[in-house]
Every structure is written in structure tokens, then in C-alpha cells.
PASEBA-1860 file (N, C-alpha, C; in nm, 3 decimals):
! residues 119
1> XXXXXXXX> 8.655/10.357/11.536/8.716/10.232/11.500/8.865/10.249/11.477 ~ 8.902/10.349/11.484/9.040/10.407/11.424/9.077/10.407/11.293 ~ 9.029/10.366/11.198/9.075/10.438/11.038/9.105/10.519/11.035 ~ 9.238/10.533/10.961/9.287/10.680/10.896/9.208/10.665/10.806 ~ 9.228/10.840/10.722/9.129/10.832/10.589/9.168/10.770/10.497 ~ 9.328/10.686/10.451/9.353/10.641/10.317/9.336/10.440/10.347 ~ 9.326/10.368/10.440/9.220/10.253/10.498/9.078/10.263/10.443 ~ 9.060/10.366/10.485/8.895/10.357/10.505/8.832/10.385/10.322
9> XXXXXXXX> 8.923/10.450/10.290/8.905/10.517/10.151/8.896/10.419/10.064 ~ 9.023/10.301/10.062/9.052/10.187/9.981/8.939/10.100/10.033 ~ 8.898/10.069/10.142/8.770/9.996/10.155/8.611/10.047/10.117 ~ 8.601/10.143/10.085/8.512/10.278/10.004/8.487/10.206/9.876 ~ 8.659/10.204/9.848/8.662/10.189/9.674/8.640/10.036/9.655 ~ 8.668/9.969/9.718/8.671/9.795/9.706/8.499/9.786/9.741 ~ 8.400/9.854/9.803/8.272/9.852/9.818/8.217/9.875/9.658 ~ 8.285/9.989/9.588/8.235/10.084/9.493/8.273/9.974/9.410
17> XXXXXXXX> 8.379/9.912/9.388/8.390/9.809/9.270/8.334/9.699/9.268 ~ 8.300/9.633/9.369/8.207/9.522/9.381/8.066/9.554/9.361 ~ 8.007/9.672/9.368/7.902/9.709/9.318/7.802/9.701/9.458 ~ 7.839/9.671/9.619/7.804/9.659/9.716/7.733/9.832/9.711 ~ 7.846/9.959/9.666/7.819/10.080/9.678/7.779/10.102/9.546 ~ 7.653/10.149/9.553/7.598/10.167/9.389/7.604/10.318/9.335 ~ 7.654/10.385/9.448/7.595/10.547/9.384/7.623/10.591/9.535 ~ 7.551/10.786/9.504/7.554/10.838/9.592/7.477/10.938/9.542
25> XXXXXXXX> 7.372/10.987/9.666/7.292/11.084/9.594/7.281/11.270/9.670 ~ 7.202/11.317/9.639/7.196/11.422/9.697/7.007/11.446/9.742 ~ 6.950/11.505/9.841/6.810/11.507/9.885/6.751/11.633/9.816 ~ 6.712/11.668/9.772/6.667/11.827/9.763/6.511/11.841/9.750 ~ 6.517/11.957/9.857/6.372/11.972/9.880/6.264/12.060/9.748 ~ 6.201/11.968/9.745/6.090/11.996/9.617/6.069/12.143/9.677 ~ 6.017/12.191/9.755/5.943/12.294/9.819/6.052/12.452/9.733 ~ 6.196/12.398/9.704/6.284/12.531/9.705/6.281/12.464/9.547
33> XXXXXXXX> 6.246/12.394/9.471/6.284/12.413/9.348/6.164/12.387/9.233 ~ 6.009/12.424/9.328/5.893/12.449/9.260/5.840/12.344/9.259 ~ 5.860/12.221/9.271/5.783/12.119/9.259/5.761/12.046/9.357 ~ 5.663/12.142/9.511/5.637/12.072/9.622/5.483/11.975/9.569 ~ 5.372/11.981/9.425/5.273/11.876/9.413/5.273/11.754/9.378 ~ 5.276/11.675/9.506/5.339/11.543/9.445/5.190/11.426/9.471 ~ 5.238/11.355/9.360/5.107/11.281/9.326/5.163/11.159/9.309 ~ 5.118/11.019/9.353/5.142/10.922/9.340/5.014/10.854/9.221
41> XXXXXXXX> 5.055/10.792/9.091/4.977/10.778/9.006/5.030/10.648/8.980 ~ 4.867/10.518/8.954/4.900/10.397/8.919/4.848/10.405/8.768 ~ 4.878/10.335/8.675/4.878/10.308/8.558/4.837/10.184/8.513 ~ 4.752/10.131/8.486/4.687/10.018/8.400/4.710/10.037/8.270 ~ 4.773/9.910/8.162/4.799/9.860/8.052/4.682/9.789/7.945 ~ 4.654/9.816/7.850/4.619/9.687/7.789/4.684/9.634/7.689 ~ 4.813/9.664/7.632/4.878/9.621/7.529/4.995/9.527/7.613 ~ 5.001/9.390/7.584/5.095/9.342/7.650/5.241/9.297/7.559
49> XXXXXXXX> 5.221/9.341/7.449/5.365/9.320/7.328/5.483/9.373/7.374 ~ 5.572/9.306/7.350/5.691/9.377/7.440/5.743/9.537/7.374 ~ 5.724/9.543/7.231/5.789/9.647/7.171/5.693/9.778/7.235 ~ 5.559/9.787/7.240/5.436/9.843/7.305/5.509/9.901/7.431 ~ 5.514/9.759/7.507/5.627/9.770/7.667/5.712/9.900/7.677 ~ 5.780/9.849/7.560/5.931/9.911/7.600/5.904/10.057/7.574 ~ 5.812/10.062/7.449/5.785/10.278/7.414/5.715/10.287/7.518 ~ 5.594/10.239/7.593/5.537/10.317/7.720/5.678/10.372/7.797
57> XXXXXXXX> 5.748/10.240/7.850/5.854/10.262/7.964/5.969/10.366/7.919 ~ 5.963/10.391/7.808/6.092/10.478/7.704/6.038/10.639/7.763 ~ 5.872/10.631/7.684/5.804/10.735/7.697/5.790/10.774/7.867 ~ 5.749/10.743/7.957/5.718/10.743/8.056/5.870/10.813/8.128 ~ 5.965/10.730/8.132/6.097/10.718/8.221/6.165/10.850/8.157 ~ 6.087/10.952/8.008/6.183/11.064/7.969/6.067/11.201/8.025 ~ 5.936/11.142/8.095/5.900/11.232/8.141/5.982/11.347/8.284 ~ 6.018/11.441/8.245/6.168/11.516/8.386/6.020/11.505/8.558
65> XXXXXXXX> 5.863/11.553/8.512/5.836/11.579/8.655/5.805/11.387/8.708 ~ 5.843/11.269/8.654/5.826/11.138/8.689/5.976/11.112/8.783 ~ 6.001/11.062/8.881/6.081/11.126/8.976/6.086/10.964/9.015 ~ 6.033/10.863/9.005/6.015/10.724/9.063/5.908/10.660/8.970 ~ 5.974/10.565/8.900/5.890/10.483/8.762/5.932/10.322/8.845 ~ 5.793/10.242/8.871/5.813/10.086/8.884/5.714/10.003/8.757 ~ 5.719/9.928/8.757/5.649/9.816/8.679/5.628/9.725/8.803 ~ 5.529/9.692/8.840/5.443/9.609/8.922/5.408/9.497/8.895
73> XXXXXXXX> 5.379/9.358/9.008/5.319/9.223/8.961/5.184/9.268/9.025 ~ 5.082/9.205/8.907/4.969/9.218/8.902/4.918/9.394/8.891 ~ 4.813/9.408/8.936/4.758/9.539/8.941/4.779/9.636/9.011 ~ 4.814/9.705/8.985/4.815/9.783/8.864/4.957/9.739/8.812 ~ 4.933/9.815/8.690/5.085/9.727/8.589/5.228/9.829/8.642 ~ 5.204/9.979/8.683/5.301/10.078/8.687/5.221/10.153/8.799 ~ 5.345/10.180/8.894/5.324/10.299/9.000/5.451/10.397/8.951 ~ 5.399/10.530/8.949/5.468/10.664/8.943/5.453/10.732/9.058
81> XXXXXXXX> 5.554/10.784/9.079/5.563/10.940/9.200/5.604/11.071/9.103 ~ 5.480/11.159/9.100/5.545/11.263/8.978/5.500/11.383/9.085 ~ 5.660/11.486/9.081/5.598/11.591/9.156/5.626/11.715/9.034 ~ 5.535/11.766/9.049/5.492/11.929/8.940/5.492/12.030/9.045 ~ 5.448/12.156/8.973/5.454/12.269/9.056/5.284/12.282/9.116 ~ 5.194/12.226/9.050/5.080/12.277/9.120/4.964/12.174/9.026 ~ 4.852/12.220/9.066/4.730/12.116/8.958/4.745/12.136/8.860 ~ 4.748/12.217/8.789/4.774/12.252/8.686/4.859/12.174/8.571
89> XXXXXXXX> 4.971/12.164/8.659/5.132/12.116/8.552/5.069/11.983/8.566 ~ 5.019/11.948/8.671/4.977/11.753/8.718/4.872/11.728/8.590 ~ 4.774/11.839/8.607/4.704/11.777/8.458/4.756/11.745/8.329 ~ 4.834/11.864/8.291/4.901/11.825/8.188/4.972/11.750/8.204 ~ 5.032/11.664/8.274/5.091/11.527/8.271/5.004/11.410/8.281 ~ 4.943/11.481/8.347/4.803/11.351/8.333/4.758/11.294/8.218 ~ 4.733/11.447/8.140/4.728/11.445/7.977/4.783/11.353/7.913 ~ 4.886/11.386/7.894/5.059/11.353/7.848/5.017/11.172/7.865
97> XXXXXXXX> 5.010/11.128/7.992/5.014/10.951/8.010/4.904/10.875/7.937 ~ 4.736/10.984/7.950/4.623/10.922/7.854/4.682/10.916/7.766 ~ 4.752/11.025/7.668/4.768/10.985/7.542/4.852/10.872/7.455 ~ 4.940/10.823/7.595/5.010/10.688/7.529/4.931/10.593/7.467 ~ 4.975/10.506/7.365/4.886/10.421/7.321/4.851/10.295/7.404 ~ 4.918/10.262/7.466/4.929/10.174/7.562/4.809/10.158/7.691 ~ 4.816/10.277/7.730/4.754/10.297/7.868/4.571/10.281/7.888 ~ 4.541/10.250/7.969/4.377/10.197/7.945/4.332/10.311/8.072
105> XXXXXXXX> 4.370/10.309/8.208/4.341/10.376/8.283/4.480/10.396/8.386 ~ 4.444/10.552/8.465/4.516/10.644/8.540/4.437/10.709/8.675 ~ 4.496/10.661/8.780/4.454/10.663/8.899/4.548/10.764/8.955 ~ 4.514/10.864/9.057/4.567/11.002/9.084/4.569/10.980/9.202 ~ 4.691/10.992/9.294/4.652/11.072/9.443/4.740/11.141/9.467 ~ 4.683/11.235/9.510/4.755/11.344/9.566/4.794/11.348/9.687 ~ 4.938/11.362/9.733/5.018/11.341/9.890/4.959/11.475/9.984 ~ 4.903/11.411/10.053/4.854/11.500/10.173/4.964/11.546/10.256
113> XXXXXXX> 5.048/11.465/10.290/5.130/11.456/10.405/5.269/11.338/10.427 ~ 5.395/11.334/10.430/5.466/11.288/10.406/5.457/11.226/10.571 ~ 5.489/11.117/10.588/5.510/11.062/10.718/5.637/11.017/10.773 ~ 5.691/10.934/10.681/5.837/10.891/10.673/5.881/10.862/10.522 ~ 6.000/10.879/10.506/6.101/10.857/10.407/6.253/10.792/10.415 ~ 6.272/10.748/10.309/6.413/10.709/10.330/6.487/10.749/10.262 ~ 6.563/10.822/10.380/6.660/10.956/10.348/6.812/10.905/10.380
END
């Protein structure tokens, strides 16, 4: 298109201030930093009080192997992507989510196979 770099830079930054550019990230492969077991886990609620709300989502979002936290319409109430190092670490997180006060039931799957992503 022909931009020099100090054009293209100021239109970078005019993206970045309007909030058009939100961030910038980096990819890193689970496989080199121990945590290739990744499990996609839905979460069912029965406490619907907001203060209840907010410690699940407090509790939940300071777990480090929870990697992708949503709140969902309808059922299930929360989808997680948590990757650990093996079954093992997954149970004990598994653990970890029964014991919220909040939570009624925890649905597990384990990623067979990645197909596509957005990278």
C-alpha cells in the first residue's frame, strides 16, 4: 500500500485509542510448558444471588490452570477450557470447582483432538 512505518504507526495508535485494537497477544504451546491436558468443563449453578455470582466468578477466574471462563444463556450456566499437566492435576481441579458453594453439577471432556483454532 506504501506506508512508511511512522503513517502506519499513528494509524496503529488512533486504532489502539479508539479501542478498535484491544490488545495483543502471544500463542504458546501448552505441549512446551506442561499443560498439553485440556478439558473443556460445563458448570451448572443453583444459587442465583448476585453476591453468590460474583465469589463463584471471583473464585473460578483466580483459578491459573482456567485459561477461558464464559457465563452462558441458559444451560449450562458456565463453560471453562482448563488445561493441567495430566489426570491427575484435572482432578484436583475438578475437586477445587465441587467444592464451591455455588455449584450443583460438573461435566468433563476431555480434548481428543484440536481441529481448528483461532490463532
Amino acid at each position: 500500500m506504501g506506508l512508511t512505518p511512522p503513517p502506519c504507526l499513528r494509524r496503529v495508535k488512533r486504532l489502539e485509542e479508539a479501542g478498535i485494537i484491544t490488545g495483543y497477544r502471544a500463542t504458546v504451546d501448552p505441549v512446551a510448558t506442561g499443560q498439553s491436558f485440556e478439558v473443556i468443563v460445563s458448570v451448572e449453578i443453583t444459587v442465583t444471588d448476585l453476591g453468590t455470582l460474583q465469589d463463584f466468578e471471583a473464585a473460578v477466574a483466580g483459578f491459573d490452570e482456567v485459561v477461558e471462563f464464559r457465563r452462558m444463556f441458559g444451560r449450562p450456566d458456565y463453560f471453562l477450557r482448563v488445561l493441567v499437566a495430566d489426570q491427575t492435576a484435572y482432578e484436583e481441579h475438578h475437586m477445587k470447582l465441587l467444592g464451591l458453594p455455588a455449584v450443583s453439577r460438573v461435566v468433563s471432556h476431555q480434548t481428543m483432538k484440536r481441529i481448528k483454532t483461532r490463532d
